[in-house]
Each structure stands twice: as C-alpha cells, then as structure tokens.
C-alpha positions in Angstrom: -26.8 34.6 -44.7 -26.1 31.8 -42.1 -23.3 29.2 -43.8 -24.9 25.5 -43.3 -21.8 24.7 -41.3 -23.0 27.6 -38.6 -26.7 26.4 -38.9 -25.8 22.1 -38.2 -24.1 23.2 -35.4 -26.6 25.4 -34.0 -29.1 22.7 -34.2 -26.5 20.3 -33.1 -26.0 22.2 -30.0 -29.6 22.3 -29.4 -29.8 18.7 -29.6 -26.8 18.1 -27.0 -28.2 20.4 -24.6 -31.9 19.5 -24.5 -32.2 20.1 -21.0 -34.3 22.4 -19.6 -33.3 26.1 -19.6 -29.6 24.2 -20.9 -30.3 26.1 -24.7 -31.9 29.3 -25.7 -32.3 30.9 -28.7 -32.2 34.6 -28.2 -33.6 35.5 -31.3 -36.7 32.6 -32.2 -37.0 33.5 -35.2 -34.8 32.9 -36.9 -35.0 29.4 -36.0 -37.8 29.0 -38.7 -35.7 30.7 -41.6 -32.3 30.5 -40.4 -31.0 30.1 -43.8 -32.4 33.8 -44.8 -31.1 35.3 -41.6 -28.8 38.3 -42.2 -28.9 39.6 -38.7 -26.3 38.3 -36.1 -27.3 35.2 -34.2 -27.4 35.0 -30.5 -27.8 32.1 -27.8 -27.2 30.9 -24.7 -25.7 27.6 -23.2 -25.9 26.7 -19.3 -22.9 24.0 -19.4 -22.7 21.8 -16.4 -19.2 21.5 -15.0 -17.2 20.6 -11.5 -14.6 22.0 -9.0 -12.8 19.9 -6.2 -13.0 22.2 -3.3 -11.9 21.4 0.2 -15.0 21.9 2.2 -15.7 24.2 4.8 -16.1 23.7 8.6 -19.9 22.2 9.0 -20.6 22.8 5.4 -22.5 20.0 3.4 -21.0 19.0 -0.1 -22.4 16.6 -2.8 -19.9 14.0 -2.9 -17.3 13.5 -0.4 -14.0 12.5 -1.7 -11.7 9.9 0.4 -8.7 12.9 0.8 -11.1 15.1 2.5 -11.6 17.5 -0.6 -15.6 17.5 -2.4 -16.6 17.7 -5.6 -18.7 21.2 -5.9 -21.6 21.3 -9.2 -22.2 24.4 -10.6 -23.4 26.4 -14.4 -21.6 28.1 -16.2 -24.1 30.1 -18.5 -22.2 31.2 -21.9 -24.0 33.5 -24.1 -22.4 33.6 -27.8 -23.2 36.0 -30.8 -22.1 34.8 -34.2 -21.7 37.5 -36.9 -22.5 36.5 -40.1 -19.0 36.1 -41.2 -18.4 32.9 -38.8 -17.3 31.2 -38.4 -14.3 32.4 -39.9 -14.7 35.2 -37.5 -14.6 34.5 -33.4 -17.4 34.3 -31.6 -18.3 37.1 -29.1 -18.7 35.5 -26.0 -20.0 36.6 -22.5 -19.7 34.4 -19.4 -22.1 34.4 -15.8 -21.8 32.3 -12.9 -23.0 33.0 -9.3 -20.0 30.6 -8.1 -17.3 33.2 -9.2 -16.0 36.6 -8.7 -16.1 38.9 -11.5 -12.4 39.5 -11.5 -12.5 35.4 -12.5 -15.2 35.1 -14.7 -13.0 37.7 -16.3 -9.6 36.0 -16.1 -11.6 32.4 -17.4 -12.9 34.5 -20.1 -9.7 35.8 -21.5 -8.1 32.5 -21.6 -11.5 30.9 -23.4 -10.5 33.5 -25.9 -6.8 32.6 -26.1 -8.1 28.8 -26.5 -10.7 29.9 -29.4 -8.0 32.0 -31.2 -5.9 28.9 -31.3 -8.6 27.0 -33.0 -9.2 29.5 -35.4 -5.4 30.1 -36.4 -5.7 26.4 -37.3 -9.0 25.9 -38.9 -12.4 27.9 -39.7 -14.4 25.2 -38.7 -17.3 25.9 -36.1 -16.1 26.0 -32.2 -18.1 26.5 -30.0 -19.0 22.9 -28.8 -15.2 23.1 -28.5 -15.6 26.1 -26.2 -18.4 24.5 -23.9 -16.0 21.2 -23.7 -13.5 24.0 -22.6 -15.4 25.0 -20.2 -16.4 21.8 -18.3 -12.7 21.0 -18.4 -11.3 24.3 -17.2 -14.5 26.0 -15.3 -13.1 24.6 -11.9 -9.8 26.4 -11.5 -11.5 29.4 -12.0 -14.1 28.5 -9.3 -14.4 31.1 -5.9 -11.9 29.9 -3.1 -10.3 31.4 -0.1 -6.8 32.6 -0.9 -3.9 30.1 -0.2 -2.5 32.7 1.9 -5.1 32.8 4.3 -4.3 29.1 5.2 -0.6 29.2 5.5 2.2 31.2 6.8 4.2 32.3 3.9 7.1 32.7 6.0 7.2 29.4 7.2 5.6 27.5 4.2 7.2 24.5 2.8 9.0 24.6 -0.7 8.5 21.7 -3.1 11.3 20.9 -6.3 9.5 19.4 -9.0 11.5 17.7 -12.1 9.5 16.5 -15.0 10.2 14.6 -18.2 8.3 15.3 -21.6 8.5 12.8 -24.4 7.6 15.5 -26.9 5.7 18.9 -27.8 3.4 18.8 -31.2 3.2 22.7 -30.7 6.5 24.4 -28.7 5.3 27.8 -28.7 1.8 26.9 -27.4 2.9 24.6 -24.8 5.5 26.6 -23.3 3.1 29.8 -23.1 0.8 28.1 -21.2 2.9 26.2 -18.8 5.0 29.9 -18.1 1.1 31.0 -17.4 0.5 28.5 -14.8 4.4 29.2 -13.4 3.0 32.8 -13.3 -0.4 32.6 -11.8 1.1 30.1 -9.0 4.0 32.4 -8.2 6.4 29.6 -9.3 10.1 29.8 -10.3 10.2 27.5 -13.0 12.9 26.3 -16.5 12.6 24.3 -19.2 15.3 22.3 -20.4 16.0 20.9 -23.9 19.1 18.1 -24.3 18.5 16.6 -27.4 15.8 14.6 -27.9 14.6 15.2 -23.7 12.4 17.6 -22.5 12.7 18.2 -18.8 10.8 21.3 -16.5 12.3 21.9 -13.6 9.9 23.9 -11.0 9.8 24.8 -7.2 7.5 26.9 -5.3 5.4 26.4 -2.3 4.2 22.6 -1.8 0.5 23.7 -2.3 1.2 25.8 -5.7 3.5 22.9 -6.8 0.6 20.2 -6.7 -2.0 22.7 -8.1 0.5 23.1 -11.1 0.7 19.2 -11.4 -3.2 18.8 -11.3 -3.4 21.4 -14.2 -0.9 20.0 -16.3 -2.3 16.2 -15.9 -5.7 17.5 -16.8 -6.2 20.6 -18.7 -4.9 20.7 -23.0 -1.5 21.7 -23.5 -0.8 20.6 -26.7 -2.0 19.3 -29.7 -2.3 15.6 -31.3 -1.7 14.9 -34.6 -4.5 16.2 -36.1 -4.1 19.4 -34.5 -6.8 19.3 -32.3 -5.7 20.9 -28.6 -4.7 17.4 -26.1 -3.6 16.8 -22.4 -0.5 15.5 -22.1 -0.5 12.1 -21.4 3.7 11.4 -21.6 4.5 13.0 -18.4 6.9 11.3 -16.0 7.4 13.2 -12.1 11.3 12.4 -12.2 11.9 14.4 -8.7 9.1 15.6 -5.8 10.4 16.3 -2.6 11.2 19.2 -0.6 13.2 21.4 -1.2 16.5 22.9 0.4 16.4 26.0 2.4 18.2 28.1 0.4 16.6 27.6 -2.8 13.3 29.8 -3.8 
C-alpha cells in the first residue's frame, strides 16, 4: 500500500508539471485507487532544462548570449518506479535525451544516484521533485559537445593557477568528494588546504578546464545548509587567476 507521503507527491508532481506530455502515469489505474495499490508505481517526467553551448559555424541558436556562447533548450525525460517500500527505499530511475550520448546519459545518471543516496542517508522523505530540480540544475554539463581537444593544441595550451577561499563546509566529506570529481573529470591537479579556521583550494590545469571548474562550483550544490538540504556555495572568494608558470602542471 502506497504511504500518503508517496501518493501527495505524486499528485503534487502532476500538478507542477501539467504540461502537455510533461507527466504520465504509466500505470492509470491506479490513479483512481492509489491508496489500495500493492503493485510498484511507475511515471514519467519530461523536465525542461538548459546548456550554454558555444554555437556552431552558421548554426541558429535560441538566444544569443553577449560572449558569443547560446543558451541551447532541451528534455530530459525521467521515468521513476517506486516500490512499495519508498520512499524509504530509492527510486529506480531511467533517463532519455536525444541531446546526449549514451555514455552521458549514463555518467548524469550515476551522479543523480549519488545525489538521491545523499538525500536518503539524511532523511526518508519523498525526492523525487528534488531529483527533477537536479536535473534542470545539472542536465547541462552533461549536454553533447565536441571534445575540448579538438579545439586546442594540448601541447601548446595555456595553464591557468586558480586559488580559492572557503568560509566553511557544513558537510567535509561530501564537499570534498565532489570537488576531487570535478578535479578528476577536468584532468585537473588540484589541493585543499586547511589552516585553522581557512579553507583554501588551490587548482591548475588548462585555462578552459579551469573556468569550467569555476562555473560548476558557482552553480551546481556542494554542500548543505543548515537544515541539511544540498546548497551552492555562495562564500567563494577567487584569491589568485592567472596563468600559470611554465614549469608547473
């Protein structure tokens, strides 16, 4: 039997996304009796989100942007199956897009999960309007585009030091795994430095991989407030960007 938490939200959901073709119920049904339902319940959510892209020779976008760079729409559809212990159980979720690969519909998918198992190791409340916000705020790093390396000379690619200040971190072992993610997936050398009460992060890398990992960490949650819900960091101060010295990689 649905738990009247799980059945709010599903008509909660429904209500938020009243769009056409934006909510479906894969199993009708239940909708009538959801109450007496003792089978698993599954939907589907097309959530709306955005990628800044630089745009391609001749191509058209949807909004121009002053640096150059566009602002590309797209849908990501998230189909979710809730067992009938949730939700003090995850979610199973599946994610489709026709503006990503599979290897990073994939990769987004596997840090969804990582996100949602962070929720649920600090409450067994209902998430997945949490995991459609996640998506709208994370769904564009993920989005299709053409290799950095096939737009620079990595042998002759400028280097970039980067020295940031934290005033604090809520949850250390949650923001420091994701920040050593983004160092990882950027091919970044990067340390973190406690003195005292200061928090500095000290990174270098190519210029383009530095400014991608100062976009993510202005605007994607890294930490959590003081009610434990997941936050971006809004504390940061850029102490040092400049280029860096030959000899240092």
């Amino acid at each position: 039997m649905a738990q009247p938490e799980v059945l709010d939200e599903i008509l909660a959901l429904k209500s938020i996304f009243c769009n056409p073709g934006e909510f479906d119920l894969l199993n009708p049904s239940f909708l009538e009796a959801l109450e007496e339902s003792r089978e698993p319940i599954s939907f589907k959510i097309a959530v709306k989100c955005t990628a800044e892209q630089q745009p391609k020779d001749g191509a058209k976008s949807s909004e121009k942007k002053s640096s150059g760079s566009s602002i590309v729409n797209f849908v990501v559809e998230m189909t979710v199956t809730l067992q009938l212990n949730y939700p003090k159980s995850l979610p199973e979720i599946s994610l489709s897009c026709t503006e990503m690969s599979k290897k990073n519909l994939f990769s987004m998918r596997d840090k969804m999960i990582e996100y949602a198992t962070d929720l649920r190791t600090s409450s067994t409340e209902p998430i997945i309007m949490d995991l459609a916000i996640w998506l709208q705020e994370n769904a564009g790093l993920f989005c299709n585009k053409p290799p950095l390396s096939s737009t620079r000379n990595n042998s002759t690619a400028e280097n970039t030091i980067l020295l940031l200040k934290l005033d604090h971190m809520r949850n250390k072992n949650r923001y420091i795994k994701t920040i050593t993610r983004w160092v990882d997936e950027l091919k970044m050398n990067g340390r973190v430095f406690f003195v005292g009460y200061l928090i500095f992060i000290l990174l270098t890398g190519e210029t383009e991989d530095v400014r991608e990992y100062l976009r993510r960490h202005k605007t994607c949650n890294v930490d959590i407030d003081s009610s434990g819900k997941p936050c971006k960091e809004r504390m940061m101060n850029v102490l040092t960007q400049e280029q860096a010295p030959d000899n240092l990689r």
